[in-house]
N, C-alpha and C positions, 0 to 999 in steps of 0.2 A: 420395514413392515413385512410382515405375513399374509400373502398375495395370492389369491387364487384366482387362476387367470381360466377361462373354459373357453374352447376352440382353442386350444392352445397347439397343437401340431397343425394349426391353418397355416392359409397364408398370411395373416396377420399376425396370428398368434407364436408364431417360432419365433419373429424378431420380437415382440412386446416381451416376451421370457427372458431374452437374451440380453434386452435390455433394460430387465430389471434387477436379473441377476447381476449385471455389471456394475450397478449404484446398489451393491448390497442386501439386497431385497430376499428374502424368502419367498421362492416362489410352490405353489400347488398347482400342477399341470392335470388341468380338465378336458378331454375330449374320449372320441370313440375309438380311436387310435393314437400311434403314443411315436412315433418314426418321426424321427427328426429333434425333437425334444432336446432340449440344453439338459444332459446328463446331472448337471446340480440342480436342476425342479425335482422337488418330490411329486411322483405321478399317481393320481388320486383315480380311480373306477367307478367313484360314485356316482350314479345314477342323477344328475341335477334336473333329473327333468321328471323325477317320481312322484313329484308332490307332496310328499313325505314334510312335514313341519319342521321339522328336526334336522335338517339338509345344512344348516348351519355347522350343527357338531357335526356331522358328518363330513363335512368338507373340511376340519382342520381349525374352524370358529378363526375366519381370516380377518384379519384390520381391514380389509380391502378387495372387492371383485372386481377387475376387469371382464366385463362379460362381453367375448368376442364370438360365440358359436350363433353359428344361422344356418339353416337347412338354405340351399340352394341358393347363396347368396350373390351368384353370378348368374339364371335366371327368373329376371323380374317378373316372369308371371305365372311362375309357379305356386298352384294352390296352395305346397307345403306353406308358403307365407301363412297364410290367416289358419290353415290348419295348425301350427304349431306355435299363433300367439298367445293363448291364455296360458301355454306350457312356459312361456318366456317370462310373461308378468308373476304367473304363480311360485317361481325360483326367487325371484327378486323381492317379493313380497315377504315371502317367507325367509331371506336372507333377514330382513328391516327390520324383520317381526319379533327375532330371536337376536337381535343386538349390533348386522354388522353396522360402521358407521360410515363407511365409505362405500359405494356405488358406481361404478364408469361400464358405458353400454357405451358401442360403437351407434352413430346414427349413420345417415347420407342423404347428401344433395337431393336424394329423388324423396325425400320426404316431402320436398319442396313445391316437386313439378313443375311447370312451367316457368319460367321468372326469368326475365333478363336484366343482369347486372349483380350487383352486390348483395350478398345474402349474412343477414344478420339475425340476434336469437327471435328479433321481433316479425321477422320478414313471414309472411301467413304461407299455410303449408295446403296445397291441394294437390297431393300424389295422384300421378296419372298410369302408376304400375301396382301390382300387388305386393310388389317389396315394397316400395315407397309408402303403400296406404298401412301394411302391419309395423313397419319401422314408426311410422307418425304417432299410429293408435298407441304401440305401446310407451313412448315418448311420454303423449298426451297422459295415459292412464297412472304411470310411473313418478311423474311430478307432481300428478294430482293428489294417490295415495300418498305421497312421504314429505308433503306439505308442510305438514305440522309436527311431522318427527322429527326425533334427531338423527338425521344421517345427509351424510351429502352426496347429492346427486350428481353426475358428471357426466352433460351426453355430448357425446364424441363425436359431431358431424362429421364427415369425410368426405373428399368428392373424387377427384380423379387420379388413383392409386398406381405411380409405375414404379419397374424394378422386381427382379426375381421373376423375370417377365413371362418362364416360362409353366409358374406355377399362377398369373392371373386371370389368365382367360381373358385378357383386355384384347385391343388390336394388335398388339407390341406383340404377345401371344401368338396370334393367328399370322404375324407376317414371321415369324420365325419358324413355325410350322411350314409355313409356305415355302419358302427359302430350304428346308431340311429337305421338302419332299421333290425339289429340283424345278420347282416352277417360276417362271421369269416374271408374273404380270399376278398383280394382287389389287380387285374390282376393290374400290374405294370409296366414298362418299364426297360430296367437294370439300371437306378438311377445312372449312372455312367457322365453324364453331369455335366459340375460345373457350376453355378451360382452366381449372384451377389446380393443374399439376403437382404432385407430390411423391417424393420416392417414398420407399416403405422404411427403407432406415430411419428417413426424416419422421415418417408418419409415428412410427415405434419411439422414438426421442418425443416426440409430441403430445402422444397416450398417455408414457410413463410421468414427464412431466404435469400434466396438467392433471392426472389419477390421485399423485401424492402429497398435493399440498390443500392447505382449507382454507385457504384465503377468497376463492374464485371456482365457484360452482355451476348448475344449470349448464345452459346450449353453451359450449364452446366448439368454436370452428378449427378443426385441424387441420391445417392446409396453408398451402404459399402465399395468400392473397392476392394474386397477381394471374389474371387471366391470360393465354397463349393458344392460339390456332391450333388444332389439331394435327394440320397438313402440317405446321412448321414443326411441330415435336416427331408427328412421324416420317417427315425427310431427314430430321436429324440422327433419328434411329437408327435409320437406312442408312445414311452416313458412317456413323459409329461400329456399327456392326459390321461395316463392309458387305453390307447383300445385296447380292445380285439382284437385284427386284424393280419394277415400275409399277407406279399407281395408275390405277384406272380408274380418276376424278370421274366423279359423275356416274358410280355404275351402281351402286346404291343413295336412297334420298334417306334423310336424317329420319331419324323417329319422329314421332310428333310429341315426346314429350323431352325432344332435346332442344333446349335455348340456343339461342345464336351465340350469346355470352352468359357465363354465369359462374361466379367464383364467392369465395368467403372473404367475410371480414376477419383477419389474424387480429386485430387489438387486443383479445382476452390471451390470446397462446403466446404473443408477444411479451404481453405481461406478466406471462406465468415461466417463458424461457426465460425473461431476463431477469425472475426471483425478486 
């Protein structure tokens, strides 16, 4: 296929390239910078966010968007959210409008908000951050308008992203900083939350998988299905990496819109890994 992927020099978007490139794929690389880029994307400058009608031929008239770009997508309560989602729907709109047939937006867990346990397409969504609430909106707006069209929709839930850890801004991030800057003790949280863990490589086999086939459309959950303690992924880390470092359980208290437990149902990504 002929792929235009935008955010594509993110942190998501260098492995989703790389691993489209590798099953063949034509890819079109969208973003505001271009470092890092799988040298076989052709790198595209067009403005996706112009409103321009016509954004289709301009972007290369692709079989397929991955659309990975989000302003501030690691923090949640940045106005840019809701400031830049009619810019989000009006791309996608206008992709539908002029013929693509395929559609995949990253979503997330926090579309959710609170919920403890298993999260499926039906599971009801009341976001308790600004990401969560424009991720939801334009979800909610995006399956409404292309209802009745022909194209398929493919939203991409995601929940907790590790790997390349020092480009994610997650904890994995912050304790590797910590560690570089020669500090022994890293204030931690009670680590007692479980999570739905996923490396980025996996998550990118994930994306490409379930973007390119038309069998299995709407909410698909990208992720392990398999909830694990925060404290036990990041003692393992520390582990792994050999860092010098100790938690200090208990020196920050959870968010209030983080679950005790809360992970994806895999049945749809399962069915789509195994073709």
């Amino acid at each position: 296929m002929r792929v235009l992927v935008t955010g594509a020099a993110g942190y998501m978007g260098n492995h989703v390239v790389k691993e489209l490139i590798n099953h063949g794929h034509e890819v079109i690389a969208s973003d505001l910078r271009y470092d890092g880029i799988d040298p076989k994307a052709e790198i595209s400058k067009v403005n996706i966010f112009s409103g321009d009608k016509n954004i289709y031929e301009q972007c290369g008239r692709p079989d397929l968007c991955i659309h990975l770009a989000w302003q501030d997508g690691f923090v949640h309560n940045s106005p840019k959210h809701i400031e830049n989602l009619s810019k989000h729907f009006e791309f996608l709109k206008n992709l539908i409008d002029a013929g693509c047939k395929r559609i995949a937006v990253m979503g997330t867990m926090h579309e959710v908000g609170y919920w403890e346990g298993k999260i499926d397409e039906n599971t009801p969504c009341n976001p308790l951050s600004l990401y969560g609430v424009a991720k939801n909106t334009l979800r909610q707006s995006l399956l409404l308008y292309a209802k009745d069209k022909d194209v398929n929709i493919y939203w991409l839930r995601a929940y907790y992203i590790i790997g390349d850890d020092l480009k994610n801004n997650s904890i994995f991030s912050k304790l590797l900083q910590t560690a570089n800057e020669g500090k022994k003790e890293f204030p931690f949280t009670t680590g007692v939350t479980q999570y739905d863990f996923i490396s980025i490589d996996e998550l990118a086999r994930q994306i490409v998988a379930a973007s390119t086939q038309d069998e299995i459309a709407g909410i698909i959950n990208v992720c392990s299905g398999e909830p694990v303690a925060l404290k036990d992924k990041v003692e393992a880390f520390i582990k792994e990496k050999k860092l010098d470092i100790k938690l200090i359980y208990g020196a920050f208290k959870e968010r209030p819109y983080d679950s005790k437990i809360i992970y994806g149902d895999n049945e749809k990504i399962q069915k789509i890994l195994k073709g």
